[in-house]
C-alpha positions as CSV (number, residue, x, y, z in Angstrom):
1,X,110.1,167.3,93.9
2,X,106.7,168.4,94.2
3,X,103.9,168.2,91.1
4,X,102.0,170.9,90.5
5,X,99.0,169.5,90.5
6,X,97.9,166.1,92.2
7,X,96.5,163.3,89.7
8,X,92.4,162.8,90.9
9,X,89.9,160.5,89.6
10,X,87.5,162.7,88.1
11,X,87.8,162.8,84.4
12,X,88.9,166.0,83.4
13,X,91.9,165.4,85.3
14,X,92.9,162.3,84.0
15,X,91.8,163.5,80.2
16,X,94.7,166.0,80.5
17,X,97.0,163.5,81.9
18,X,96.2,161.0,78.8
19,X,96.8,164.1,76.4
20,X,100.2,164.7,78.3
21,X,101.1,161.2,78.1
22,X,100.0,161.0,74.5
23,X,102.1,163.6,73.8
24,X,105.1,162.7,75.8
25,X,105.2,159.4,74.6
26,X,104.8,159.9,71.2
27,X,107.9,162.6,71.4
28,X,109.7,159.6,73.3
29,X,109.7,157.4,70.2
30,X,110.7,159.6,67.4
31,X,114.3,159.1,67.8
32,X,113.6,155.4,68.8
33,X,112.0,154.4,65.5
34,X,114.4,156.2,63.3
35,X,117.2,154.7,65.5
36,X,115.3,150.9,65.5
37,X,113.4,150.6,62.8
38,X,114.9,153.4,59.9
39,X,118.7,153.1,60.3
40,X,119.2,149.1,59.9
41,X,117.1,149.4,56.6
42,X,119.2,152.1,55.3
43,X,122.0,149.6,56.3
44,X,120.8,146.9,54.9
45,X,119.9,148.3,51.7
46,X,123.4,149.7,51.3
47,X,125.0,146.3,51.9
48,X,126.2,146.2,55.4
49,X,126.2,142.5,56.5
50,X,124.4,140.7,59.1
51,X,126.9,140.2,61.5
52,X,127.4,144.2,61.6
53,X,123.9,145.0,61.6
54,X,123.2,142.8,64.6
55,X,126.0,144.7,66.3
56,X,124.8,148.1,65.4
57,X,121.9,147.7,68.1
58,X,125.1,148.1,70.9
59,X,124.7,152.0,69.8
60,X,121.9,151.5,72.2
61,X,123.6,150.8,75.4
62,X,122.3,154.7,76.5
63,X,119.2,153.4,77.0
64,X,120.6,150.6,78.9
65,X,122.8,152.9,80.9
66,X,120.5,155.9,81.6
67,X,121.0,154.7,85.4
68,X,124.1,156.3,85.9
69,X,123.0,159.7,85.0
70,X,119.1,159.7,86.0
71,X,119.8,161.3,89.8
72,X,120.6,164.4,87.7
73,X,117.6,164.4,86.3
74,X,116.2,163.9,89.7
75,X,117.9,166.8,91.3
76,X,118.8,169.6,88.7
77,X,116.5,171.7,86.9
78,X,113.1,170.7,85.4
79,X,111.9,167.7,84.1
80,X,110.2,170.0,81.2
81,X,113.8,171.6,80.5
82,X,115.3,167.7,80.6
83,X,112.7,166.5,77.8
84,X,113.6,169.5,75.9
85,X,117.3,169.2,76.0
86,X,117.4,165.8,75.3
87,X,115.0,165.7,72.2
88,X,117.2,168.8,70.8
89,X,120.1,166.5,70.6
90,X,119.2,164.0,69.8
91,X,116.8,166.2,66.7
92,X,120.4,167.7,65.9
93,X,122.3,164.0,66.0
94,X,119.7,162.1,63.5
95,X,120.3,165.8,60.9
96,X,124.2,164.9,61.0
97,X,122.9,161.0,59.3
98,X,122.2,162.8,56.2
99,X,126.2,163.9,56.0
100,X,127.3,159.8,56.2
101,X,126.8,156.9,55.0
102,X,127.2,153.3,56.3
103,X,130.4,153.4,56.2
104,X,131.6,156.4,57.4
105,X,133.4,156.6,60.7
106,X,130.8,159.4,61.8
107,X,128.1,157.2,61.8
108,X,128.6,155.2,64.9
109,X,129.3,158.5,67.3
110,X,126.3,160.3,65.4
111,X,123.5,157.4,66.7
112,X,125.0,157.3,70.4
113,X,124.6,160.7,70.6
114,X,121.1,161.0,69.3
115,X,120.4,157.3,72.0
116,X,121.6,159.6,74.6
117,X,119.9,162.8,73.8
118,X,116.5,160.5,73.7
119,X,117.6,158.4,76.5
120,X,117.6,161.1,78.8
121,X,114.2,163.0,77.5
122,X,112.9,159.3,78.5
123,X,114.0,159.3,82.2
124,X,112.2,162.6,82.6
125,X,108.9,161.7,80.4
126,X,108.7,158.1,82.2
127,X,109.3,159.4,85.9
128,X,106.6,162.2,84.8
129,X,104.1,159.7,84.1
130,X,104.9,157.4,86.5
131,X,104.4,159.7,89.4
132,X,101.1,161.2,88.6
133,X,99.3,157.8,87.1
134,X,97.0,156.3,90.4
135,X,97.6,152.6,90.4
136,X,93.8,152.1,89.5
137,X,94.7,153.8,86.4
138,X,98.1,151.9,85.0
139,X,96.6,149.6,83.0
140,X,94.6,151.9,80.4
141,X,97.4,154.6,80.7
142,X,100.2,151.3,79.5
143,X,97.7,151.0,76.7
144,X,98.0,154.9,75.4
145,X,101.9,155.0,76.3
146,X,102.8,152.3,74.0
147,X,100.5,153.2,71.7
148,X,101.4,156.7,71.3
149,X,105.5,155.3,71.1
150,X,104.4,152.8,68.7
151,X,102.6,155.4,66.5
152,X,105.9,157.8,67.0
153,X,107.8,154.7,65.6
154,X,105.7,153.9,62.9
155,X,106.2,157.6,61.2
156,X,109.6,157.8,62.1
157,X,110.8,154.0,61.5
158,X,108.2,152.2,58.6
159,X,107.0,156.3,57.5
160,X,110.4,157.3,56.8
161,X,111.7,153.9,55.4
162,X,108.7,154.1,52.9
163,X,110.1,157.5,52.2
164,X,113.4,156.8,51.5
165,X,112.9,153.9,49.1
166,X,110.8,156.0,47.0
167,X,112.3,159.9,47.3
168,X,115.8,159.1,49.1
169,X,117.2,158.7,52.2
170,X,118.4,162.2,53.1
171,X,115.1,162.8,52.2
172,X,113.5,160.6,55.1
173,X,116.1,161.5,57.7
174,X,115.2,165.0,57.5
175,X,111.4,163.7,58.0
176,X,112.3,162.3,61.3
177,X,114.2,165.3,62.2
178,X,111.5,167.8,61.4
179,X,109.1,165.3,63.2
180,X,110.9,165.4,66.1
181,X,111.0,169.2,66.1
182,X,107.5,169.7,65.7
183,X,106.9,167.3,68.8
184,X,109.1,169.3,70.9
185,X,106.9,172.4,70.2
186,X,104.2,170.6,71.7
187,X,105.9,169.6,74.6
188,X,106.5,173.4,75.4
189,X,103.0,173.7,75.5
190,X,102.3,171.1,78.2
191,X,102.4,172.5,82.0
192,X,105.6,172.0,83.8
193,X,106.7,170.0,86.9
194,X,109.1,171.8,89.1
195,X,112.4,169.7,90.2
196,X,113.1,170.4,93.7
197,X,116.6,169.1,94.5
198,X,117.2,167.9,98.2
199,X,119.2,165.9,100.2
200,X,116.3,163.2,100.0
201,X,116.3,162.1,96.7
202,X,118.7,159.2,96.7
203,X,121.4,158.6,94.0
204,X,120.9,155.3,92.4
205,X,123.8,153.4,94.1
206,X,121.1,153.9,97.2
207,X,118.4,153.2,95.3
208,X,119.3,149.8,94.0
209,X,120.5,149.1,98.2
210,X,117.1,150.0,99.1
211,X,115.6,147.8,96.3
212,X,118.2,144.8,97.1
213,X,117.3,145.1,100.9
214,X,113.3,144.4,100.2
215,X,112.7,140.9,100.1
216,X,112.2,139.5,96.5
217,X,113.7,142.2,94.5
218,X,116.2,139.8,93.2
219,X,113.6,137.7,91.3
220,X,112.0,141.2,90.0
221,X,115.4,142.2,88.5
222,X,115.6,138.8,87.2
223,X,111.7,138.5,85.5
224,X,112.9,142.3,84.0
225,X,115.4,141.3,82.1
226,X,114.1,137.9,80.8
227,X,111.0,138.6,80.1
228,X,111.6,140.2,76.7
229,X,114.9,138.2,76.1
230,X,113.4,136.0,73.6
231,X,111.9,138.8,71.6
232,X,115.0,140.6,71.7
233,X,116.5,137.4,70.2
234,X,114.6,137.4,67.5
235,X,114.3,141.4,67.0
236,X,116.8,142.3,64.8
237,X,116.8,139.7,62.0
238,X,112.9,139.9,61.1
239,X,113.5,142.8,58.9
240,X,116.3,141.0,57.3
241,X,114.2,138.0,57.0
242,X,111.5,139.9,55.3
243,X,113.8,141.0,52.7
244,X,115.2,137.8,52.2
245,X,111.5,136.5,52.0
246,X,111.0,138.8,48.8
247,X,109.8,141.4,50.1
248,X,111.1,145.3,49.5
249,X,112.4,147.9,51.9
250,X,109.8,149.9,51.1
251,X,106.9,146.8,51.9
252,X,108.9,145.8,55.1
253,X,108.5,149.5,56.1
254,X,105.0,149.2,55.8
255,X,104.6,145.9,57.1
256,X,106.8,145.5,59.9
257,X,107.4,149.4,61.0
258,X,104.4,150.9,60.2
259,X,102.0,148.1,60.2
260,X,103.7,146.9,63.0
261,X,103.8,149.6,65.2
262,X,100.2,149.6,65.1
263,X,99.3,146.6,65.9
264,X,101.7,146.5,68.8
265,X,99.9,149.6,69.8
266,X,96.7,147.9,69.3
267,X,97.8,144.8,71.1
268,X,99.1,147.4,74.0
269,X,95.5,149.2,74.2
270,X,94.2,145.3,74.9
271,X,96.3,144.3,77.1
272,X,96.5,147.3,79.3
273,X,92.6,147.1,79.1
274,X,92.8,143.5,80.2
275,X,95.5,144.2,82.8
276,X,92.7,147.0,84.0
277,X,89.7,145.2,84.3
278,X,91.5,141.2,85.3
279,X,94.4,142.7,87.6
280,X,98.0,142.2,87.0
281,X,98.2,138.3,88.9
282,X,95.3,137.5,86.5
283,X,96.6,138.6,83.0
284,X,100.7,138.6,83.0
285,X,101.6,135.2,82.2
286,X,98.6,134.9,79.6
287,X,100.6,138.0,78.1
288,X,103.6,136.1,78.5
289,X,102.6,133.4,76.8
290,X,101.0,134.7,74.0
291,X,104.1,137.4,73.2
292,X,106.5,133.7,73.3
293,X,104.2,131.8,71.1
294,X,105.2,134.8,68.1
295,X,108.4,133.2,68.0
296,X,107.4,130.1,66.6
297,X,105.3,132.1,64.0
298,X,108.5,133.6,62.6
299,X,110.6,129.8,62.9
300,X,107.5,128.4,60.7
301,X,107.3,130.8,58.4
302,X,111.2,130.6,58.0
303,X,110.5,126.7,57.1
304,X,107.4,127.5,54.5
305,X,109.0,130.2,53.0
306,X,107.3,132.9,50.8
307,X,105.8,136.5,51.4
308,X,102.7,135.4,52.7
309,X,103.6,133.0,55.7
310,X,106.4,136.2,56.8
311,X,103.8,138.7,56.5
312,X,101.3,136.6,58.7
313,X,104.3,136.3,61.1
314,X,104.8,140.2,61.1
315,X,101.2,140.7,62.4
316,X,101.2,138.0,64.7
317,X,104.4,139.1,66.3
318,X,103.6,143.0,66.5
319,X,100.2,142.4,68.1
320,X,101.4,139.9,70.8
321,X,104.3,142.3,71.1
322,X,101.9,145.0,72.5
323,X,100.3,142.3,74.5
324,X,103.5,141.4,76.7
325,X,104.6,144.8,77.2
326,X,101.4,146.2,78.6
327,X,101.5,143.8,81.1
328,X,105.7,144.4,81.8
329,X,105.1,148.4,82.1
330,X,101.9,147.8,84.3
331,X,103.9,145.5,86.8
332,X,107.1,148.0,86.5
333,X,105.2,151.1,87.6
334,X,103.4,149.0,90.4
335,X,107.0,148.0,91.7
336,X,108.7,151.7,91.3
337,X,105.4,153.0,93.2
338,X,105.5,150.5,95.8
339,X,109.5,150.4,96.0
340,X,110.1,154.0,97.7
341,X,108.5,156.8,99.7
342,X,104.9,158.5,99.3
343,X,106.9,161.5,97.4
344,X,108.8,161.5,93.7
345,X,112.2,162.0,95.1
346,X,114.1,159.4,93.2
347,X,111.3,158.2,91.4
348,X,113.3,158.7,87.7
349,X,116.1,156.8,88.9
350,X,113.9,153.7,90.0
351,X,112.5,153.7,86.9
352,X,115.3,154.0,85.1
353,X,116.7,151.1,86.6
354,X,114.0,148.7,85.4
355,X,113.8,149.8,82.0
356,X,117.9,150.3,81.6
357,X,117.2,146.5,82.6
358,X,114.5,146.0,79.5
359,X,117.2,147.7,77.5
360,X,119.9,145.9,78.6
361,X,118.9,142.6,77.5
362,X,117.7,143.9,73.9
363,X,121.0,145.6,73.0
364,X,122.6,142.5,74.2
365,X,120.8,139.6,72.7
366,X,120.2,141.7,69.5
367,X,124.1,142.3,69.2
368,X,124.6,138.2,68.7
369,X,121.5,137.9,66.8
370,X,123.0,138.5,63.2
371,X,126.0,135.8,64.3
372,X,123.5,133.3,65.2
373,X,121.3,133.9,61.9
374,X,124.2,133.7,60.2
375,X,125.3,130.4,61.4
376,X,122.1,128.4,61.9
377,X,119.4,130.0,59.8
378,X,116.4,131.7,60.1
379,X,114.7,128.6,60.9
380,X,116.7,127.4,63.8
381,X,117.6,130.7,65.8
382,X,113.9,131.6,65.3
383,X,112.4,127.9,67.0
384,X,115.5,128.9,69.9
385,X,114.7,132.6,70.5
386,X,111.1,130.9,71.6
387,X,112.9,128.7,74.6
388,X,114.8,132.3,75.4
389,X,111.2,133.1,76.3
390,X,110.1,130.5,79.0
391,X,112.4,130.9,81.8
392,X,110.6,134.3,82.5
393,X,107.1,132.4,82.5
394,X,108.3,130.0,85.3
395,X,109.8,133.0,86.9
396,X,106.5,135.4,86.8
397,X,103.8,134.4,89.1
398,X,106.3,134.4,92.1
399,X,106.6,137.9,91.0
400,X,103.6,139.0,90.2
401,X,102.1,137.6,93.6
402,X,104.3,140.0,95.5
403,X,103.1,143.1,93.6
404,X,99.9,142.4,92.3
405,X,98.5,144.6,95.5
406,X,100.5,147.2,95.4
């Protein structure tokens, strides 16, 4: 795979790769919000219980599982025409939701195929980004990619819940979609990356060998997919607990979806600055900690109770949500750059492998999340999703150490 044009350091260059990426990742979380943030609202509201609604996240296992198909995107056609395909079905999956409700045996097929159209635009978006962004540079370009995603997921998650608890929710869905279309107009206009298939770009069976042969890649795969577990714990019932809390769908929208996803873009733009200017070994278990400590926000708020202790909570979570994940991406694109050759060959499926890893442990921990809400309380699986956390801060400087120079 060759780009068409190599990244430099002069600023003109790396304005248009910002723009790109701003654009890219914003297209990226359309479907992801309305997917996250929208759907268990609508499902809430409509009386589906917790126990389902904490098993609704599995619908996400594409983004989990993008692995198995991301050599295609490595060898066959364009990344460009991959973005393009994928937002279109997924666009076309989110219009069907206006034809069910949440009990309709539709629904469940409808939001896999609409994961999968916007898991595979991501393979293609992330392994564009990834390849052209110079190391010096990963910190501040973490900052704009979650930012942009995070502002995607604010119009198409709290935007569109705000909508439809005030005009409908057929109404909001077909927000979302004709979001996502407009998006994929601008993505037409950004220049394209040719996909040059060969014999040399690996399938991700060799991949992952390559990976498991290099000394330390074990840990990696291990600080990956604990490093957001207690987060993911926690995830899915903080809408729910907002409700119960007194607040409406409409406020939670706004607070948690919309507020929310600017802060955590706010708290990305930090930390990626941070990351930037202190280095990687400096700044990720500070991250760490700070993105843990959340947790126990949302346990003490459980135990005051009222509207203003969960809103605090809200904030306090989104911000330090930004914080940990600019510091996760930045030390995932330093390990997919370091972990293969000088050229891009394969480059889509080592990325995918590490955030199918991120993904894995959300739609897992966020499927039993409802069941242990539902058992224990608020409180209690709040104070324990915060212990979830600290495995991955023992784990990270280990880590770190080994790709902090990369």
């Amino acid at each position: 795979m060759t780009a068409e044009a190599p990244v430099r350091e002069d600023g003109g260059t790396f304005g248009r790769l910002l723009v790109a990426t701003l654009v890219l990742e914003f297209a990226s979380g359309v479907p992801y919000g309305a997917i996250n943030e929208l759907v268990p609202i609508w499902l809430r509201v409509h009386g589906t219980d917790l126990a389902s609604l904490g098993a609704i996240t599995l619908v996400g296992l594409p983004w989990t599982l993008k692995p198995l198909w991301a050599p295609f995107v490595d060898r066959l056609g364009t990344w460009h025409g991959w973005i393009v395909f994928g937002m279109t079905l997924a666009a076309g999956s989110l219009a069907g939701l206006t034809q069910v409700d949440g009990h309709s045996p539709g629904l469940v097929p409808l939001l896999v195929l609409a994961a999968m159209g916007s898991a595979t635009a991501d393979i293609a978006v992330d392994a564009y980004i990834v390849a052209r962004v110079p190391p010096a540079e990963q910190g501040r370009v973490t900052g704009v990619r979650i930012a942009a995603y995070r502002g995607a997921m604010a119009l198409a998650g709290g935007g569109a819940t705000w909508v439809g608890n005030r005009y409908g929710w057929n109404v909001a869905f077909e927000g979302v979609v004709g979001l996502q279309l407009a998006t994929m107009v601008c993505v037409t206009g950004l220049q394209r990356v040719k996909q040059v298939a060969s014999e040399s770009t690996p399938a991700w069976g060799r991949v992952l060998g390559e990976w498991l042969s290099r000394p330390g890649t074990w840990e990696l795969f291990a600080l990956v997919l604990l490093f957001k577990l207690g987060d993911s714990a926690m995830a899915p019932m903080t809408r729910p607990f907002l409700l119960s809390a007194g607040l409406d769908a409409g406020q939670v929208g706004i607070v948690s979806t919309t507020g929310g996803s600017i802060l955590t873009a706010v708290g990305a733009v930090i930390g990626g600055a941070l990351v930037s200017r202190f280095g990687v070994r400096t700044t990720f278990v500070a991250l760490g900690v700070t993105q843990a400590c959340s947790n126990l926000g949302y346990a003490t708020a459980a135990v005051v109770g009222g509207i203003p202790a969960a809103v605090v909570a809200s904030i306090s979570e989104s911000l330090t949500a930004g914080l940990g994940s600019a510091a996760m991406m930045s030390l995932s694109m330093r390990a997919c750059r370091g972990a293969g050759e000088a050229d891009t060959g394969g480059l889509a499926t080592r990325w995918a492998l590490l955030s199918g890893m991120i993904g894995l442990t959300r739609t897992l921990s966020g499927a039993i999340s409802g069941v242990g809400v539902e058992r224990y309380g608020y409180a209690s699986w709040f104070f324990f999703t915060f212990f979830l956390a600290l495995p991955a801060l023992f784990l990270a400087p280990r880590v770190v150490a080994r790709y902090a120079s990369v």
